[in-house]
C-alpha positions, 0 to 999 in steps of 0.5 A: 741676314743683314751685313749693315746695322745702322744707329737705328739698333745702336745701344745708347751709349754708342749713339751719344758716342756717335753724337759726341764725335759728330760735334768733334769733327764738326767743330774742326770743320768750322760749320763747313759741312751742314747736316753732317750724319755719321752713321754706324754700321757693323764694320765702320763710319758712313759720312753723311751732309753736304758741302760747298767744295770737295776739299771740305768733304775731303777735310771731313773725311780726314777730321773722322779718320783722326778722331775715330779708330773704325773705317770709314765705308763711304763719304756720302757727302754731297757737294752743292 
């Protein structure tokens, strides 16, 4: 039995609400963030992209902890 359900097995009104919040935090980050992917698991949010610095993964993490009540598992953001 698996802990995780990814958006793979999201209903679609789940995935257009995940797509929904991605283009929120993004438009607080101003572009900072490329590929940003939120991921949707049983117990909470992964975050997914890369970034220039650590403050703007950092920012991203705060953008999502405002906009969405779930937790966030991990910040898999990588800075480059």
């Amino acid at each position: 039995m698996s802990q995780h359900t990814t958006t793979d097995t999201l209903n679609p009104d789940e995935e257009s609400g995940l797509d929904h919040l991605e283009n929120r935090v993004q438009a607080r980050l101003s572009g900072r963030i490329r590929n940003l992917r939120l991921l949707r698991h049983d117990y909470g949010i992964v975050l997914r992209g890369f970034a220039r610095t650590y403050y703007a993964k950092q920012l991203a993490q705060h953008a999502v902890m405002m906009e969405c009540p779930l937790p966030i598992l991990a910040n898999e953001i990588e800075v480059c």
